[in-house]
C-alpha positions as CSV (number, residue, x, y, z in Angstrom):
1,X,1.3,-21.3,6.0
2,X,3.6,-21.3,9.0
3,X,5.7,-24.8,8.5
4,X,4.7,-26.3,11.8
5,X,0.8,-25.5,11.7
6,X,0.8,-26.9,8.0
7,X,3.0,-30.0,8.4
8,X,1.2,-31.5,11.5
9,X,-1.7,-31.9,9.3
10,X,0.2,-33.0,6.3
11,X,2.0,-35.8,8.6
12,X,-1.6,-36.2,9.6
13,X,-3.6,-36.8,6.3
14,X,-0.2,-38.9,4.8
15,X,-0.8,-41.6,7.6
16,X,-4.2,-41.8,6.7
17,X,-4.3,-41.6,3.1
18,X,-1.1,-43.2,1.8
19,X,-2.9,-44.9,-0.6
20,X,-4.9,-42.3,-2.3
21,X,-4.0,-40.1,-5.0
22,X,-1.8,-37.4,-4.7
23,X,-4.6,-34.9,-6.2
24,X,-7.1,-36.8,-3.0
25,X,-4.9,-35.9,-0.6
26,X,-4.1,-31.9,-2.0
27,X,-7.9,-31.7,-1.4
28,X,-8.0,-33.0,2.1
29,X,-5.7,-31.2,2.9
30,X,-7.4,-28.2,1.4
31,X,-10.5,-29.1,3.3
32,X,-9.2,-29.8,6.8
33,X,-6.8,-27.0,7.6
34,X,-9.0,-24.2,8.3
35,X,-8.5,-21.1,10.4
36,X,-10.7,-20.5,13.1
37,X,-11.8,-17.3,14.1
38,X,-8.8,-16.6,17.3
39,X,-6.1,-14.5,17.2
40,X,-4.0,-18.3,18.0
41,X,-5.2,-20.4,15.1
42,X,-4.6,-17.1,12.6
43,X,-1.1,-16.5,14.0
44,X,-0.2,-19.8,12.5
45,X,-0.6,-18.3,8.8
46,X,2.8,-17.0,7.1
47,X,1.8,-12.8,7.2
48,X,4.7,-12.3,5.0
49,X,5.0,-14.4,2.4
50,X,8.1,-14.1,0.1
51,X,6.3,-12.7,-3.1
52,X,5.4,-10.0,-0.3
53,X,8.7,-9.5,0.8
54,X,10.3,-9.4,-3.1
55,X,7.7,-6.9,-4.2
56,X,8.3,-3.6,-2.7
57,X,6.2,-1.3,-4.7
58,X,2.2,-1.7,-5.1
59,X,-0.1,1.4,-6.5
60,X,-3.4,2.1,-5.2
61,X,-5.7,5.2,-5.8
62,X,-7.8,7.4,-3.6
63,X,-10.6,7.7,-6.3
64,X,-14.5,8.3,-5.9
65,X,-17.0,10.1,-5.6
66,X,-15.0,12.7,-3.2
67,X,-13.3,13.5,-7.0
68,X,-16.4,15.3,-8.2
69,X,-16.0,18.7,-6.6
70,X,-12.1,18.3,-6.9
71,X,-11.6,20.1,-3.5
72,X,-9.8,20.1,-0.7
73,X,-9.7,16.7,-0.3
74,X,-10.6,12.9,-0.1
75,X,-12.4,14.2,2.8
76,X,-15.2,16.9,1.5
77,X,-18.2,14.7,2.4
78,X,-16.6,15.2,6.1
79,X,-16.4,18.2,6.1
80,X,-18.7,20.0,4.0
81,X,-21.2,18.9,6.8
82,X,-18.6,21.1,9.1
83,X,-19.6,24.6,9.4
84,X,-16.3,26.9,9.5
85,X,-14.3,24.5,7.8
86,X,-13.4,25.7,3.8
87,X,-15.4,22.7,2.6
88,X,-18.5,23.8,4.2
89,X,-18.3,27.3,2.8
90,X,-17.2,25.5,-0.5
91,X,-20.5,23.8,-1.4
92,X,-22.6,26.3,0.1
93,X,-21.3,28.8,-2.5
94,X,-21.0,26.1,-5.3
95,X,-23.7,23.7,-4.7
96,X,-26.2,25.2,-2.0
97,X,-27.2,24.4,1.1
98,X,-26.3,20.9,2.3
99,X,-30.2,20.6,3.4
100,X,-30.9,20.6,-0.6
101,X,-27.5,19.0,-2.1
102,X,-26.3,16.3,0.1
103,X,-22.9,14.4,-0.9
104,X,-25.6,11.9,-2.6
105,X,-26.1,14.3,-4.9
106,X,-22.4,14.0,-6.6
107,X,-22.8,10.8,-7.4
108,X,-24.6,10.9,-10.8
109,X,-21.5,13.6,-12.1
110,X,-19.1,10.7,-11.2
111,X,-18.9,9.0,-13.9
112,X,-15.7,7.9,-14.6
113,X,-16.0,8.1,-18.4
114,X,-12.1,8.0,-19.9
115,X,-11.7,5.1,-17.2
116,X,-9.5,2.6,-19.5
117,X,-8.5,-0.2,-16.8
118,X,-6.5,-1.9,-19.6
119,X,-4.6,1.5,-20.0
120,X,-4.4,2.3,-16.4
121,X,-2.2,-1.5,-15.5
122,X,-0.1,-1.0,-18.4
123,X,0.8,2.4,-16.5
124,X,1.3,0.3,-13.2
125,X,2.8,-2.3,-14.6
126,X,5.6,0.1,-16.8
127,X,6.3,2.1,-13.0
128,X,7.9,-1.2,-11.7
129,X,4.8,-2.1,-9.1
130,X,4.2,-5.3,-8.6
131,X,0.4,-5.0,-7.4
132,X,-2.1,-2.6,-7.2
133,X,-5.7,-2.1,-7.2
134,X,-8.6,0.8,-5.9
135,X,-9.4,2.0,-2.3
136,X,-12.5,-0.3,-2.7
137,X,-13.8,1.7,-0.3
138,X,-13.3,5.2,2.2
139,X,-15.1,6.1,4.7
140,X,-18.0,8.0,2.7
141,X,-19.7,4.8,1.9
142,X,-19.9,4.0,-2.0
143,X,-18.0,0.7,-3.2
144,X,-16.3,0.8,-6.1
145,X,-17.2,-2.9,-6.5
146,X,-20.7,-4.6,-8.1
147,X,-21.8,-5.0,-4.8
148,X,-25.1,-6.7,-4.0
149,X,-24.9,-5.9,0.1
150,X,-24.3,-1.7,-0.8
151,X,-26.7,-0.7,-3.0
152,X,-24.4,2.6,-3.2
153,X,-21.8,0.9,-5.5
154,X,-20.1,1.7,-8.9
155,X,-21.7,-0.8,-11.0
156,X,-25.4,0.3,-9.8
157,X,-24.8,3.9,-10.6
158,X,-22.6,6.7,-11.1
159,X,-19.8,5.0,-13.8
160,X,-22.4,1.6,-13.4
161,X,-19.3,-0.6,-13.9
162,X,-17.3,-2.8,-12.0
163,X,-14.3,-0.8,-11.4
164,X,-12.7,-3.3,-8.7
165,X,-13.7,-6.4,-11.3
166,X,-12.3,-4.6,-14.6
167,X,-9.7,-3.6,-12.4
168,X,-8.6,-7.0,-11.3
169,X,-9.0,-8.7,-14.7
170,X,-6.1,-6.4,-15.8
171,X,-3.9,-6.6,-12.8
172,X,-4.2,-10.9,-13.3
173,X,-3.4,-10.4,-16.7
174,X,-0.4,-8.3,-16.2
175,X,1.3,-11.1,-13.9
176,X,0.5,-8.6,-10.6
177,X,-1.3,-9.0,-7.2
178,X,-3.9,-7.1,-6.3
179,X,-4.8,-5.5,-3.2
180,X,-8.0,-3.9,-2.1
181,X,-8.5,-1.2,0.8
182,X,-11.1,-1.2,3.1
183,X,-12.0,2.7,4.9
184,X,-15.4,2.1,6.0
185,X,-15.4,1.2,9.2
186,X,-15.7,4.9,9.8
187,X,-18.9,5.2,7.9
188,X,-21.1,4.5,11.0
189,X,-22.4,7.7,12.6
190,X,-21.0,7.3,16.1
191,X,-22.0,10.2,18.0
192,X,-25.2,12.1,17.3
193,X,-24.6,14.8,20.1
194,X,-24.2,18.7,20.0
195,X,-20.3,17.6,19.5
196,X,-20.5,14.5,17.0
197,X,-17.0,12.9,17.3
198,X,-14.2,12.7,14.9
199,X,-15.1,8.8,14.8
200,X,-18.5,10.2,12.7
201,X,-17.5,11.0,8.8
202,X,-21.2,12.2,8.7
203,X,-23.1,14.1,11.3
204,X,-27.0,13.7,12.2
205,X,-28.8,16.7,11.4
206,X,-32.6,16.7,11.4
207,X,-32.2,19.2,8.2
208,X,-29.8,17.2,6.1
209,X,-30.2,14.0,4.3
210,X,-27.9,12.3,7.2
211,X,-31.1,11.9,9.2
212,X,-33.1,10.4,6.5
213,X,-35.7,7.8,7.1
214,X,-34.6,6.4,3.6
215,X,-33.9,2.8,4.0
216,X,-30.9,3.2,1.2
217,X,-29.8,6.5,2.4
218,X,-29.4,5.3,6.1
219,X,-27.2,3.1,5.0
220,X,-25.3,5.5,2.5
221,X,-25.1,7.9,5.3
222,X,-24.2,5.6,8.2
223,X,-27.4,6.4,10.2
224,X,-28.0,2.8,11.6
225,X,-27.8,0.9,14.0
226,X,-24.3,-0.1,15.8
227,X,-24.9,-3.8,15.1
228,X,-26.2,-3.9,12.2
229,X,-23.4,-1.6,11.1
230,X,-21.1,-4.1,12.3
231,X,-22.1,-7.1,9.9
232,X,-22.7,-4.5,6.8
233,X,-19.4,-3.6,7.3
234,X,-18.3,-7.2,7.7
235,X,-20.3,-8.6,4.4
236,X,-18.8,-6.0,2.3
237,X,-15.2,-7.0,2.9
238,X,-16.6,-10.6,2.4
239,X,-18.3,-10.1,-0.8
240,X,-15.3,-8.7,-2.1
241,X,-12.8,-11.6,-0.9
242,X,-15.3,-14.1,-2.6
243,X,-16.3,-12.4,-5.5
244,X,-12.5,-10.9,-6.8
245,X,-10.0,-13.1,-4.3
246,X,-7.9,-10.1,-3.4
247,X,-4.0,-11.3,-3.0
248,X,-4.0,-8.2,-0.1
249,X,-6.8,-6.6,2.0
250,X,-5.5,-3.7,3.5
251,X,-7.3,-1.8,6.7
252,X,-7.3,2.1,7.4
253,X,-7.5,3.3,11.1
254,X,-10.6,2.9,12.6
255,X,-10.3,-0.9,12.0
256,X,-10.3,-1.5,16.0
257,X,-13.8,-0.1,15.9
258,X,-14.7,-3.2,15.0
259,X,-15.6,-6.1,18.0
260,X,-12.8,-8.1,18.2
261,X,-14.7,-11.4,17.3
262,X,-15.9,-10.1,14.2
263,X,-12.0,-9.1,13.3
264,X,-11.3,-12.5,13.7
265,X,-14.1,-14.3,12.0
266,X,-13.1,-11.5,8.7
267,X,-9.4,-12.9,9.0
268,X,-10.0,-16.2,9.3
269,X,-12.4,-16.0,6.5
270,X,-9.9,-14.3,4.5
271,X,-7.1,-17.1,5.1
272,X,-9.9,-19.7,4.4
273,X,-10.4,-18.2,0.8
274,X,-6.8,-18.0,0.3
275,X,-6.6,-22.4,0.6
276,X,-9.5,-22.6,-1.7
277,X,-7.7,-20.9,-3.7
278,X,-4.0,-21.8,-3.6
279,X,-3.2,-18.2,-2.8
280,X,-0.6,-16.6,-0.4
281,X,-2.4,-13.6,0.6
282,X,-1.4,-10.4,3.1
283,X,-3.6,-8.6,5.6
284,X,-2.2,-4.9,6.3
285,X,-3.8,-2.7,9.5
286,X,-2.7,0.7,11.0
287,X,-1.4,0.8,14.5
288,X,-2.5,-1.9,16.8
289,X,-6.0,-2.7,15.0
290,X,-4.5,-6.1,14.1
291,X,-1.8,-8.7,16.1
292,X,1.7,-7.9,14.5
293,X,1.9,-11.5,13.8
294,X,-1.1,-12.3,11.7
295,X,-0.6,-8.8,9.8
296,X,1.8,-6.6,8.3
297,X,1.9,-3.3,10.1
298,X,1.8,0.1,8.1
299,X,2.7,3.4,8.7
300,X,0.5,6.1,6.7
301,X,3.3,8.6,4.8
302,X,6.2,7.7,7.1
303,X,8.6,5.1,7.5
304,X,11.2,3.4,9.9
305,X,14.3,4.7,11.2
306,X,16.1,1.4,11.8
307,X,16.2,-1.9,10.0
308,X,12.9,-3.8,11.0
309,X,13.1,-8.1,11.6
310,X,9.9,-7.9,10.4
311,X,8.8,-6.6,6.6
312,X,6.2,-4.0,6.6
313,X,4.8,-1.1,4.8
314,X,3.8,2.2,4.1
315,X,1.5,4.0,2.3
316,X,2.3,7.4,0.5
317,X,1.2,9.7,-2.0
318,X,2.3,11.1,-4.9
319,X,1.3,14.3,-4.3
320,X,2.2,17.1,-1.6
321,X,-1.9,17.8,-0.7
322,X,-4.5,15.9,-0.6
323,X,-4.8,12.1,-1.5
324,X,-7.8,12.4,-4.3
325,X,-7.7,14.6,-7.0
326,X,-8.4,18.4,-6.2
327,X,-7.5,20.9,-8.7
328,X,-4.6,22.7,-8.1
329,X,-3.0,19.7,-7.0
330,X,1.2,19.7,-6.6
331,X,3.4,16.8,-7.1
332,X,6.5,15.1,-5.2
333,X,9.4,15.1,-7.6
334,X,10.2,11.2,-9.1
335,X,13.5,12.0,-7.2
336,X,11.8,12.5,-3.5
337,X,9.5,9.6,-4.4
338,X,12.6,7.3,-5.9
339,X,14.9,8.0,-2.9
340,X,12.2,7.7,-0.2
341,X,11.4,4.0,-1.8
342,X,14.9,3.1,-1.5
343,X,15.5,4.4,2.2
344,X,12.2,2.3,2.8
345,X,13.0,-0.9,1.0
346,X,16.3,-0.5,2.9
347,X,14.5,-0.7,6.2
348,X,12.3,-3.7,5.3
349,X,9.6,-2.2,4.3
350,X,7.1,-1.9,0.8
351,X,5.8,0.4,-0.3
352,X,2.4,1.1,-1.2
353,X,2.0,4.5,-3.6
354,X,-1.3,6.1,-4.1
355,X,-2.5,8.2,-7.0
356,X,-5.2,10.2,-7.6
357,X,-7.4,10.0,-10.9
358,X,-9.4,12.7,-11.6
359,X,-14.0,12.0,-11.8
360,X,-13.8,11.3,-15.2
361,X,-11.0,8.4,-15.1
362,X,-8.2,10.3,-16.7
363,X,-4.6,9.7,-14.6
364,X,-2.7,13.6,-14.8
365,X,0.0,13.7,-16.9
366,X,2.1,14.6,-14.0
367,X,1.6,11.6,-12.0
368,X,2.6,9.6,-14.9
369,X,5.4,11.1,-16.0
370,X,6.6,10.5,-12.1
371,X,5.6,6.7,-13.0
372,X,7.5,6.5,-16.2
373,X,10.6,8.0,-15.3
374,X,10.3,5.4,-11.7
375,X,10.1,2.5,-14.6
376,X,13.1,4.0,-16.1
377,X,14.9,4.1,-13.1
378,X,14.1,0.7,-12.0
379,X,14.9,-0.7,-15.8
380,X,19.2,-0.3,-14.8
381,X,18.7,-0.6,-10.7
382,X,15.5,-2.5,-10.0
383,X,18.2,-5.8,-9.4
384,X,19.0,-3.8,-6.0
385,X,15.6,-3.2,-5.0
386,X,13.2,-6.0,-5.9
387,X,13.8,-9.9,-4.6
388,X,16.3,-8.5,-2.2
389,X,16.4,-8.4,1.6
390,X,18.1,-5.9,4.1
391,X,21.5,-5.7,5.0
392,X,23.2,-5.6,8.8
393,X,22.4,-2.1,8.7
394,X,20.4,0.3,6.7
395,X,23.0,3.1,5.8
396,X,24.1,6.3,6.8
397,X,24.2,10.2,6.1
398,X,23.3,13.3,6.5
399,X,19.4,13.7,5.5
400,X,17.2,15.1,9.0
401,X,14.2,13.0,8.9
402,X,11.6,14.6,11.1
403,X,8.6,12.8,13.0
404,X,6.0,11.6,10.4
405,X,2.3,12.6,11.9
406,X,1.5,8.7,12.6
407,X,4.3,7.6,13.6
408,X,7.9,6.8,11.7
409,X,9.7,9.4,10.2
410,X,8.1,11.5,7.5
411,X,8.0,10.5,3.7
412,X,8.9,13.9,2.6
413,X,12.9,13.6,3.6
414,X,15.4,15.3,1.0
415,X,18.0,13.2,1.0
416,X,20.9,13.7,-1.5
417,X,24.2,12.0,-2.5
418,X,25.8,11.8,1.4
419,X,23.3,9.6,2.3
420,X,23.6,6.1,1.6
421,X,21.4,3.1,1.9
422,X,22.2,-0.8,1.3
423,X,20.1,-3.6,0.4
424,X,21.5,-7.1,-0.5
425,X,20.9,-10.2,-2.6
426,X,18.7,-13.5,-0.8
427,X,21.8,-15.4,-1.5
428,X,24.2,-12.4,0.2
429,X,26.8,-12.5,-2.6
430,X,25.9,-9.0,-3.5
431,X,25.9,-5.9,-1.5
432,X,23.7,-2.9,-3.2
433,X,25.0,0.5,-1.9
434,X,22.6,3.3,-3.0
435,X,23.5,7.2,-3.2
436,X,20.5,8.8,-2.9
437,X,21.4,11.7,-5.6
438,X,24.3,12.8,-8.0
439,X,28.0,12.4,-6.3
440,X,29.9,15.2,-7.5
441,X,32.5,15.3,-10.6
442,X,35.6,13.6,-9.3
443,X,34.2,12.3,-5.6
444,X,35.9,9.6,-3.6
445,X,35.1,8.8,-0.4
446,X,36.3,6.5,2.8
447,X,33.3,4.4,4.4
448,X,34.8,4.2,8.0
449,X,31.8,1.7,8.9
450,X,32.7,-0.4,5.6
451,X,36.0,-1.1,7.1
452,X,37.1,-4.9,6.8
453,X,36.9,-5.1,10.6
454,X,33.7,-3.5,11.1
455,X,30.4,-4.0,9.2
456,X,31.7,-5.1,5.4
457,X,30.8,-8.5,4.3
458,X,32.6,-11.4,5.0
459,X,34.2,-12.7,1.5
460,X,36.3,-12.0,-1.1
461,X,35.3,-9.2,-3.6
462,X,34.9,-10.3,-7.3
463,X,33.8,-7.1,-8.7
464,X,32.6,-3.6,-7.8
465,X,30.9,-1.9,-10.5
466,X,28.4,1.4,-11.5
467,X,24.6,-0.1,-12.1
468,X,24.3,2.8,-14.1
469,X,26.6,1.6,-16.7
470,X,28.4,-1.6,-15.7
471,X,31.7,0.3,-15.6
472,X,34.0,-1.3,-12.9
473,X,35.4,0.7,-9.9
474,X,38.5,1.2,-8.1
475,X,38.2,0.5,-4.7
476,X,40.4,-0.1,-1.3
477,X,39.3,-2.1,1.4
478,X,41.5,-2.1,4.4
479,X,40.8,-1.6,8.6
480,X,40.3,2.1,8.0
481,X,37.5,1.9,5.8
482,X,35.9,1.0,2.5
483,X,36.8,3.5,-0.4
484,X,35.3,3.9,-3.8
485,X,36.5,6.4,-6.3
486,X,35.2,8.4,-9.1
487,X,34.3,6.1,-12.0
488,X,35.6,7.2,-15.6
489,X,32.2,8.3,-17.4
490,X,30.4,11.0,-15.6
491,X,27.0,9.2,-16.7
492,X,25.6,9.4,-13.0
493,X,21.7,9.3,-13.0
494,X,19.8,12.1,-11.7
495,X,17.4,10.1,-9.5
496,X,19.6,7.7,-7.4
497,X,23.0,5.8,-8.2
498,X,23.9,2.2,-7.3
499,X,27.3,0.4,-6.9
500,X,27.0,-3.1,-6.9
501,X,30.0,-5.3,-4.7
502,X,29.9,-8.6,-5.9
503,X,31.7,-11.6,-4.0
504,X,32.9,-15.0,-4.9
């Protein structure tokens, strides 16, 4: 809670109720600060509380039924309704005509059977993440919750278990946060016209199941009414805050679909359930769906060119196509993925890494070997990137970071050894400087922004040293610059390399 909002009505309750118990008073307390449902009474809540800012890596998956036909992407059941798209030509020739096999029709072949949610946290937990948990739900409609507002959910068919519960039990038990995404505000069919809008993931056709009279499969397909939409969309996120107590709820685009008193009352009923239960939660939204100071912002596979005041987020994927399992699927390298974490811790920002299990609940080897050898990594450096804060200033090099497609630059940047990045610690008596690759044999280099009478920190040095190895440096300091030489053992690491300055 911010301090002023939360001491007002401590100072309040203590005047009243000095002579009651301590535990009386916690529960007063409990029970009279409440959030209403304006954008003024939520902008009192802390939107970045400090586990939030210490964390700086969560997992989440794109997985569902949109895994079954393992093609082209999270987004088959958009466009397989799409004539001329590859999707649409796809199931005709695999499946038949959509008029006979809707994207209903998959769900029975999801079934999730390797799905080990004990195995699948241990994984998260050994990559260095510090919360994770499922897209609870995209825009085709099925919760992957045991829902009792959807009937289209995981536990009533398809795997018929509670992947969000089993899920959660895990991440709790690991010491983690978890987080649930919400995609279904585009679920509603919007436009019902000759040209149905990209707003529509399903399209009305009098031929297709999308125009079904079915009670259930209106709802599946988003062929209902606006506003009823409005508080089916509403109850889901509200059955999963109450039923799993998510530590982050985290919004796809779309989310300004939505009225803006119904945004607030979902907020506010989200901060209430965090007081009930002693929680310090985060709500994270795309663009401007949500006021920068009652959420975090993020920034889909991109990141920040500066240092933000503010901490947010981004959220990328592991692989180079689509976000759900397709086959043929290609993979970042650990390195791209490493040194694009770093450059965005650097920044202020976490981030949020998505995977993609395949139908049957099996994680590809490939995305956890790029998970193991983060954990690696992060066993000798993860001192200069978790529980620490930005610097003055972010770094500097050479790496050409183009526009990211929503906005940011892109989370595909090579960067290599020139470039360097900075974090620090809370208490600023250690400076992190990150090479984002392998210096080469014998380098030594002059820092001209490191000079004592530019940017370097105030204080005297104690001790520079290799992360890597804990070797000590050489190092000159003077008005021309800060230099660092080539350390004895040539034991640089392949992914990133760290030289930690530490001050009286």
């Amino acid at each position: 809670m911010k301090s002023l909002y939360t001491l007002l009505t401590f100072t309040t309750l203590l005047v009243f109720s000095c002579q009651e118990s301590k535990e009386s008073i916690e529960k007063q307390i409990t029970s009279t600060i409440k959030y209403e449902p304006n954008w003024e009474s939520l902008a009192h809540h802390d939107n970045t509380p400090e586990w939030f800012q210490d964390a700086k890596l969560g997992i989440y998956f794109h997985w569902g039924v949109y895994t079954v036909p393992a093609f082209g992407s999270e987004w088959y059941p958009y466009h397989m309704y799409r004539e001329g798209s590859d999707m649409w030509d796809y199931h005709q020739k695999t499946y038949g005509d959509q008029s006979e096999f809707g994207y209903h029709h998959f769900i029975p072949d999801f079934k999730a059977e390797n799905f080990d949610a004990k195995e699948w946290v241990e994984l998260f937990k050994k990559s260095g993440a510090k919360f994770a948990g499922p897209v609870a739900q995209h825009h085709d409609g099925f919760a992957m919750w045991d829902s009792k507002v959807n009937p289209w959910n995981a536990k009533a068919m398809g795997p018929k278990r509670d992947i969000t519960g089993e899920l959660a039990k895990e991440i709790r038990a690991n010491d983690m946060k978890l987080i649930t995404t919400f995609h279904h505000a585009r679920n509603l069919q919007r436009y019902k016209g000759e040209k149905p809008g990209f707003a529509s993931h399903f399209i009305y056709n009098k031929e297709w199941h999308t125009s079904s009279k079915d009670p259930d499969l209106k709802k599946f397909y988003g062929n209902v009414d606006p506003k009823w939409f409005e508080q089916y969309w509403y109850d889901q996120i509200d059955e999963v805050v109450k039923n799993y107590d998510p530590d982050i709820i985290w919004f796809d685009s779309w989310l300004n679909f939505m009225p803006g008193h119904l945004r607030q009352k979902m907020v506010a009923n989200f901060f209430n359930n965090e007081l009930e239960n002693n929680q310090e939660v985060v709500i994270a939204y795309k663009q401007n769906d949500l006021p920068s100071d009652v959420g975090v912002l993020d920034i889909e596979q991109g990141g920040r060119r500066d240092v933000s005041e503010q901490t947010w987020m981004t959220d990328i994927t592991i692989s180079m196509e689509s976000w759900c399992y397709v086959e043929g699927q290609t993979y970042k390298p650990t390195s791209m993925v490493v040194r694009n974490l770093i450059d965005v811790v650097s920044k202020n920002g976490v981030v949020l890494l998505n995977l993609s299990p395949k139908s049957d609940g099996t994680i590809p080897e490939e995305q956890k070997s790029v998970l193991l050898e983060m954990g690696q990594w992060f066993e000798k450096h993860g001192e200069a990137v978790f529980d620490t804060r930005p610097w003055i200033m972010f770094g500097f090099g050479n790496a050409q970071a183009g526009q990211g497609s929503h906005g940011g630059q892109s989370a595909t940047v090579e960067y290599s050894a020139s470039d360097i990045r900075f974090t620090q610690s809370k208490d600023g008596r250690t400076l992190y400087m990150f090479f984002l690759g392998v210096p080469a044999e014998g380098w030594s280099d002059n820092f001209r922004l490191m000079a004592d009478q530019r940017y370097f920190p105030e204080g005297t040095i104690k001790k520079v040293s290799l992360m890597n190895t804990g070797e000590e440096l050489d190092y000159e300091l003077d008005g021309w610059g800060f230099r660092v030489k080539q350390p004895a053992t040539t034991s640089m690491d392949s992914l990133a390399n760290v030289v930690k300055i530490e001050f009286e």
